[in-house]
N, C-alpha and C positions, 0 to 999 in steps of 0.2 A: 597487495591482496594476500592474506594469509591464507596458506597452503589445507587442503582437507590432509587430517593426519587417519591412518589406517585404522589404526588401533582404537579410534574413537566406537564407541556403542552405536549401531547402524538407530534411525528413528524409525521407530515402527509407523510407519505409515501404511494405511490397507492400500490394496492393489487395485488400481483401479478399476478390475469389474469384480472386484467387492465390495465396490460403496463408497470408497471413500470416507469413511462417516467421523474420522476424526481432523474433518478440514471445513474449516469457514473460508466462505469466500468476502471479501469487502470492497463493495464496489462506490466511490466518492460522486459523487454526480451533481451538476448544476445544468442544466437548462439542454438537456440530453433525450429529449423524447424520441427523435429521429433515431438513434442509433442503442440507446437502451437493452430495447425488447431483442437485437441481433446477441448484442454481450451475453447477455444473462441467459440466453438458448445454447449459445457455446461455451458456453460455464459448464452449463448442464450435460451437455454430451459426451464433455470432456471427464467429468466426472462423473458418470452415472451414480445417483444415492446418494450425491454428497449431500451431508448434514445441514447445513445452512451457507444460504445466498445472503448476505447485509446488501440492500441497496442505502446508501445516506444522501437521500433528495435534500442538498444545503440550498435552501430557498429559490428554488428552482419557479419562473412562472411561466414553466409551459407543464404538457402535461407529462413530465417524466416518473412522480412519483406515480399517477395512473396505469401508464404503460409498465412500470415495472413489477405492481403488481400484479398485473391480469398476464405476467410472463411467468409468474408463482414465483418472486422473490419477495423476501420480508422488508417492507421499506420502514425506514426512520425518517422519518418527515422535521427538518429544522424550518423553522419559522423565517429567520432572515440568513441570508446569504454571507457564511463565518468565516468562507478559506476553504481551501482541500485538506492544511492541517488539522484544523476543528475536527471537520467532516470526518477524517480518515480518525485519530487519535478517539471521536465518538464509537464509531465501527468498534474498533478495536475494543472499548468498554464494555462493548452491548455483544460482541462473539465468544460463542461457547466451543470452538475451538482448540486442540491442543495444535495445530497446524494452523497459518492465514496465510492467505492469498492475498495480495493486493493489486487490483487490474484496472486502469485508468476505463469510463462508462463512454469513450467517446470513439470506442469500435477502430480504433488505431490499432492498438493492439491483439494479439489473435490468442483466442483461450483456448487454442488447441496446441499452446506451446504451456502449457499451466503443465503438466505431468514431467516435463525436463525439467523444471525448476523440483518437484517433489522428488525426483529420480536422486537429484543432487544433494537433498534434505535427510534423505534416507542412506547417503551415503557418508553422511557425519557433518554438512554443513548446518553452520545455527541460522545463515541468511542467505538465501540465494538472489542475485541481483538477474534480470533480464538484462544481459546489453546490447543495445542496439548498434553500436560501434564492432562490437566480434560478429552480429548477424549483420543486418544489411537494413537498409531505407528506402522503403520502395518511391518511385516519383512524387515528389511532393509530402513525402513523408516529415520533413524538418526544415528548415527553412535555415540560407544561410546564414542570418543574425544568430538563429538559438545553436544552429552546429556551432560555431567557433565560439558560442558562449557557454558550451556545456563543455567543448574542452578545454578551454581555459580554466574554469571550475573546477573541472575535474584535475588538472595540472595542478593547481593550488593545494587541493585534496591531498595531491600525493605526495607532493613533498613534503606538508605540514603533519603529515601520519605517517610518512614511510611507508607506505604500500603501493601497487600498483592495479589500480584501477580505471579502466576505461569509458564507464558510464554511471556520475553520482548521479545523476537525475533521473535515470528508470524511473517509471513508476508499475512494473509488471515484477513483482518480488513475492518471496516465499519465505516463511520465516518459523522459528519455534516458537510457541508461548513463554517456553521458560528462558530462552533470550529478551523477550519484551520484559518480561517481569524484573528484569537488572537493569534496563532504563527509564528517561523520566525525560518522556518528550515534551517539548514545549511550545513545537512548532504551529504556529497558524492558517500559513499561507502555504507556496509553492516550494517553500525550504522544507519540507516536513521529509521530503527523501534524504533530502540531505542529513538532519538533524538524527534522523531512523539512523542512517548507512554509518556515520561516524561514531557515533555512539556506543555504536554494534563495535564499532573498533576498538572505542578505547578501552571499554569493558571486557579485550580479548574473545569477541567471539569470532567465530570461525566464519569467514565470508568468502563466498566465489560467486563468479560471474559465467551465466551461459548465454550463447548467443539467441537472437530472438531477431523478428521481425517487425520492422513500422511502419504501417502504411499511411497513406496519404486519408486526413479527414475529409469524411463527405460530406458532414452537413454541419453549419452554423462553423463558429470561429473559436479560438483557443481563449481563454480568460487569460494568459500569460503575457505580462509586460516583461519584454525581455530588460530591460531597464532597470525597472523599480523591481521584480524581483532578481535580477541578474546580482543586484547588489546586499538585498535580503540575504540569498541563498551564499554570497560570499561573507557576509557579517556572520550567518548562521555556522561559517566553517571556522572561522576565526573563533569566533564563542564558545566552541565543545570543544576545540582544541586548547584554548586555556583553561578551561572546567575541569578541577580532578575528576579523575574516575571515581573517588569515593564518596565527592559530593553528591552525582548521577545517583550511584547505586544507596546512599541516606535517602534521597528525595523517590525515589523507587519502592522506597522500602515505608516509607512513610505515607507513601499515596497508598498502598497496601494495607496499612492498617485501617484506613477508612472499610464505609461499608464496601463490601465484594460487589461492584458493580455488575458483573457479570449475573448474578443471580436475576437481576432483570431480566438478563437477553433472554432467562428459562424461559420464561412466560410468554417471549415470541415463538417460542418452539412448539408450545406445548395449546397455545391457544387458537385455534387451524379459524375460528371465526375473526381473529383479529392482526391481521397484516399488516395493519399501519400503523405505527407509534410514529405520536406528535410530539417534537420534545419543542418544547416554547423558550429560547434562550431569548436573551437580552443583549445580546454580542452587536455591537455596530460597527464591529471591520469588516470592509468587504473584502469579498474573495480578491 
């Protein structure tokens, strides 16, 4: 884990009860109606003012994109069901953001630990990880197959980078824009933390872990094969570890000069009659 250095320029982040307004929050969702509308309430609380909620309904067929907008967040509605890394890596395109949040939609997670992540942002980190390993698991929060498969993962991680980290698979993280803007994610599926977290490293930025809490899901099941992505999310370590950092930051740099995707996401901002953008892919992976 590389160290916060003193000297670094603190990120201006507002305080949160004044708004927030330079933080996007993005929330990945597949088939989450049950637990939705609780997330995106403690989004809100926790930031009062904050600028923009992403919900990315990835072809979800209950009613989650419904619920999430009658909670006033701005949904992205995908057509068929792409991955969490489509899902998440779309967010990311379509947020106006110089700050994002990334908070798993299936209410495991508690958004009332979102401010220690920003505390930690503002303290000179470029990525804050949640780990669940330094906080705690409440009953039934992990299951023993995904525990000793996330730390083996993460053991792999650490030798093959040199750092010391306790949890790559978070998916409750905090991060800078101008960190994302030097990588060139590629991830689809359940690798996309992984792919995000190593990245972040090889292109030196500055990463730390706070502790957080996991509770146990209450409603519907996890889409995670500990298997078949247990082995993705290991190929996904292996892969960025041999990728130069220079090739990352070319292919970064090259998706940049495309159109500014983000000029889209204005027009979720700014258009209060239209909440739901439909994006119609053609992607046949499933999540």
């Amino acid at each position: 884990m590389t160290a916060l250095e003193p000297q670094l320029k603190p990120l201006c982040v507002p305080a949160m009860n004044d708004g927030s307004s330079r933080v996007s929050v993005i929330l990945p969702a597949y088939n989450e109606a049950a637990t939705i509308a609780g997330v995106i309430r403690g989004c809100q609380e926790a930031l009062p003012g904050l600028e923009q909620l992403l919900v990315i309904d990835d072809g979800s067929t209950d009613a989650t994109a419904k619920c999430a907008e009658e909670s006033g967040a701005y949904v992205i509605r995908v057509g068929r069901n792409q991955g969490k890394g489509r899902a998440l890596r779309l967010g990311i395109e379509r947020s106006v953001g110089e700050v994002l949040v990334f908070l798993d939609a299936d209410g495991q997670d508690d958004p009332k630990e979102i401010p220690l992540l920003l505390d930690a942002l503002a303290a000179g980190a470029d990525l804050v990880v949640g780990s669940r390993f330094l906080g705690h698991f409440e009953p039934g929060g992990i299951t023993t197959l995904n525990r000793y498969g996330n730390q083996f993962l993460t053991w792999v991680a650490n030798v093959l980078f040199g750092v010391r980290l306790t949890d790559t698979q978070a998916g409750v993280r905090a991060l800078r824009r101008s960190l994302l803007d030097r990588l060139a994610l590629r991830a689809q599926h359940y690798d996309i933390e992984t792919d995000l977290l190593l990245q972040a490293i090889r292109v030196g930025g500055r990463v730390v872990e706070v502790p957080v809490r996991r509770g146990a899901r209450q409603h519907g099941s996890s889409g995670l094969d500990p298997i078949v992505d247990g082995l993705r999310i290991l190929a996904r370590i292996v892969r960025v570890r041999l990728q130069r950092p220079a090739v990352a930051r070319e292919q970064a740099t090259a998706s940049r000069a495309a159109p500014d995707a983000r000029q889209a996401s204005s027009s979720i901002r700014t258009a209060a009659n239209q909440k739901t953008i439909r994006e119609n892919h053609n992607a046949t992976t499933p999540r």
